[in-house]
C-alpha positions in Angstrom: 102.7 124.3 77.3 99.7 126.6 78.5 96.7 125.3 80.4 93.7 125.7 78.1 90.8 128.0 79.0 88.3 126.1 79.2 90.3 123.3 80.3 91.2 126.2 83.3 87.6 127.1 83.6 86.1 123.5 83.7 88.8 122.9 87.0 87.4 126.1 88.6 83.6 125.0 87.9 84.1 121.7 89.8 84.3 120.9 93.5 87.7 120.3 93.5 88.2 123.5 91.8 85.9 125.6 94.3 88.0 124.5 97.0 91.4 125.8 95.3 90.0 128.9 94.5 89.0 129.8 98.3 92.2 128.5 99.6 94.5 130.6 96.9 92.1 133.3 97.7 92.6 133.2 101.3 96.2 133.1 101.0 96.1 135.9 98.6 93.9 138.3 100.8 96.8 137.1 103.6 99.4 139.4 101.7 97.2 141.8 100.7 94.0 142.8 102.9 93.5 145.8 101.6 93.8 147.2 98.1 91.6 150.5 98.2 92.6 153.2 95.6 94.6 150.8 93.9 95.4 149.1 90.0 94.6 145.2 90.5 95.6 143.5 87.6 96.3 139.4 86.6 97.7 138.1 84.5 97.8 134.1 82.9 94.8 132.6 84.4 94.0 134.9 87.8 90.8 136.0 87.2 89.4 133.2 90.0 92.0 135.1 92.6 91.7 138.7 91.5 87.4 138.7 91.7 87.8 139.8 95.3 89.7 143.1 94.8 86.5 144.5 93.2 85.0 145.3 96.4 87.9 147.8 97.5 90.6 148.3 94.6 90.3 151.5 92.2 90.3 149.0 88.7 90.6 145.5 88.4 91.5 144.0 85.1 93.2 141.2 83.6 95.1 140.1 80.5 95.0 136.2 79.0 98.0 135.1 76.9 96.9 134.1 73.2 98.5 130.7 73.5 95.9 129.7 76.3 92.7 131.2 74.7 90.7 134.1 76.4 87.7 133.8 78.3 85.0 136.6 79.0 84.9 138.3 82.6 83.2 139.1 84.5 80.0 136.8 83.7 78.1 140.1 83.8 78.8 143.6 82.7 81.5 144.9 81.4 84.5 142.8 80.3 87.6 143.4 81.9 89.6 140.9 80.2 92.2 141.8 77.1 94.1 139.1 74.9 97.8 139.7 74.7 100.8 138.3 73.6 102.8 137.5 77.4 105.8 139.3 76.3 104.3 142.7 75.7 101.9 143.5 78.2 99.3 146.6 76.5 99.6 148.8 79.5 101.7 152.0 80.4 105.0 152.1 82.2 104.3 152.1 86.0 100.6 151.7 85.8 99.7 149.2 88.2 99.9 148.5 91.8 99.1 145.0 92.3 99.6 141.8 89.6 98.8 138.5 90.3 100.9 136.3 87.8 98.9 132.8 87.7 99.0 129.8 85.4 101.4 131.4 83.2 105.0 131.1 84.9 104.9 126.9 85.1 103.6 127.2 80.7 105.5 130.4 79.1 108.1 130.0 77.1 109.1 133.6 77.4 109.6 133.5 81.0 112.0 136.5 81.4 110.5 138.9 79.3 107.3 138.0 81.2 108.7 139.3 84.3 110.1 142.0 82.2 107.1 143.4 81.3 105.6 143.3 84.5 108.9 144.8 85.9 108.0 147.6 83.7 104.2 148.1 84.8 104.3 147.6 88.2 104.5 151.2 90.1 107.7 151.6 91.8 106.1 151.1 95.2 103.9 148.1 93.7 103.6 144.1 94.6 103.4 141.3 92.7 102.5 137.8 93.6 103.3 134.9 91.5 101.6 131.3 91.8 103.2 128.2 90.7 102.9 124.9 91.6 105.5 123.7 93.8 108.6 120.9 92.5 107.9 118.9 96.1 104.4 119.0 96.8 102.1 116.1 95.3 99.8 118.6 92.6 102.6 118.9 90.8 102.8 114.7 89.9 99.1 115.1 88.7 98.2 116.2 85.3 94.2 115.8 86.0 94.8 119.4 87.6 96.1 122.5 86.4 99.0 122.7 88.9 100.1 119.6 86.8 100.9 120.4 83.6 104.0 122.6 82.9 107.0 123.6 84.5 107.2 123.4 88.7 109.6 125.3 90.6 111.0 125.1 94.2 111.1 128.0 96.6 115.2 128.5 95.5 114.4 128.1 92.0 111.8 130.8 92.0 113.3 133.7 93.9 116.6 133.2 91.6 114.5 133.8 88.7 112.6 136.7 90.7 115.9 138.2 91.9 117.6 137.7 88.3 114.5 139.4 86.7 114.8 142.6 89.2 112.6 141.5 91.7 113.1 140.9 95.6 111.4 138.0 97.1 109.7 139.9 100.5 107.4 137.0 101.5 106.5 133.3 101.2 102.9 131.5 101.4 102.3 127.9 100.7 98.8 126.5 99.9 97.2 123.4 98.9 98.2 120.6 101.5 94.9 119.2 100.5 95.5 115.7 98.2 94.3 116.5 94.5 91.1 114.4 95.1 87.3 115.1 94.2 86.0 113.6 97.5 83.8 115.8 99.8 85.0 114.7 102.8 88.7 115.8 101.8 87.3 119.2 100.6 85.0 119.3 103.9 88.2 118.9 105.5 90.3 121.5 103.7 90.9 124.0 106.1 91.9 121.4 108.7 94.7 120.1 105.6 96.2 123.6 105.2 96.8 124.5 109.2 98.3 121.5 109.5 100.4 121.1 106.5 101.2 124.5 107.4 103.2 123.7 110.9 103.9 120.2 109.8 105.1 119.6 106.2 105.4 123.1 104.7 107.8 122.1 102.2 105.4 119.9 100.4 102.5 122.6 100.0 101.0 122.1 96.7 101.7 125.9 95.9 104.1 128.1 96.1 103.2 132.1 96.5 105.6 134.6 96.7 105.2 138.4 97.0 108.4 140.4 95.2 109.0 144.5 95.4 110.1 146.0 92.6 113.9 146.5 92.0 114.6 150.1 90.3 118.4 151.0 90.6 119.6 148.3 88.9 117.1 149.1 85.9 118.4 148.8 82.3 116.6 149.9 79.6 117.4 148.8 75.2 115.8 151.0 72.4 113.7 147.8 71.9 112.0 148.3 74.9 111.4 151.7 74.3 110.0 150.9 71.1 107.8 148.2 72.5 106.5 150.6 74.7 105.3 153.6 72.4 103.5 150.9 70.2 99.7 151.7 70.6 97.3 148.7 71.9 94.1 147.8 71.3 92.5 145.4 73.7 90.0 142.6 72.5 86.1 144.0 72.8 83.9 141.9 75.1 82.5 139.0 73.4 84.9 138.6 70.6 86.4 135.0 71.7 85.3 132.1 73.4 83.0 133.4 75.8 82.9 131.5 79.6 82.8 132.2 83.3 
């Protein structure tokens, strides 16, 4: 089941949600430190992780799936947001260079032709990271939070389904060894949580990220897809759903 929007943006509004955001963010940048001249795009709910590319990518944009409700970014200028259905994706083959995948792999139910689609729009040379909450870590046992609510996976789990869907797993980040609680003194705390969950209890990081390289010779390709693909998309104007942050 998907995370509502609003439900998704209330979480990233609070203080809990603030401190998420910079630790995913951090972790994110980790991987990928610079992203000048390239396509950014997320997908699910990763407009809180993808912001940062603005500064130094070529485009930034992001698609929200119809079954969690769209939301309006950025807050000012011009949106860069499109409503889609997860399983066709309204951009050309080989068109983009980075996709974050986040809040979307734990609540489809059209998990492989998710990854299929963004098999099919990531550049040969392109990355994708995926975000999901992790089966062992303590988020995952507490539906207050987004990390909550759908479907966990463990480090083996998730680079099956990567490698299955033409992917190769090329690195592993773990974030969130912060408890899911709205104290300040836990999020005053947060970057002494994550260095040392990092060297002590890895395994029970909150979140799992993991960076996958395209796989191309083992590409197969059905006149569906083909189809699916020469269909002309339209992507939602600015302002015509639920607008938010």
């Amino acid at each position: 089941m998907w995370n509502d929007a609003d439900f998704l943006r209330e979480f990233y509004e609070s203080g809990l949600g603030r401190t998420v955001r910079t630790l995913i963010r951090h972790r994110v940048r980790q991987v990928w430190p610079n992203t000048k001249g390239q396509r950014v795009f997320g997908l699910g709910y990763a407009t809180p992780f993808i912001k940062p590319f603005q500064e130094d990518a070529e485009r930034v944009i992001a698609a929200m799936p119809a079954t969690q409700g769209v939301l309006r970014w950025p807050h000012n200028g011009a949106g860069k947001v499109m409503l889609c259905d997860e399983g066709e994706i309204p951009l050309p083959d080989v068109s983009i260079d980075r996709i974050i995948l986040a809040h979307a792999l734990e609540c489809s139910e059209q998990v492989r032709p998710m990854l299929r689609e963004l098999w099919r729009i990531l550049a040969d040379d392109g990355r994708l990271i995926v975000v999901v909450p992790n089966r062992r870590g303590i988020w995952a046992r507490f539906d207050s939070t987004p990390f909550g609510r759908g479907n966990p996976y463990t480090l083996w789990q998730l680079n099956g389904l990567l490698r299955d869907t033409l992917f190769a797993p090329s690195r592993t980040e773990r974030a969130l060894f912060i408890p899911p609680s709205r104290s300040g003194v836990i999020a005053a705390s947060a970057g002494a949580w994550e260095q040392i969950g990092q060297r002590i209890f890895p395994t029970f990081s909150g979140l799992l990220l993991i960076e996958a390289v395209k796989l191309i010779h083992a590409a197969t390709v059905d006149r569906a897809a083909v189809q699916r693909r020469r269909r002309t998309y339209t992507a939602a104007a600015p302002g015509a759903h639920r607008s938010g942050d």
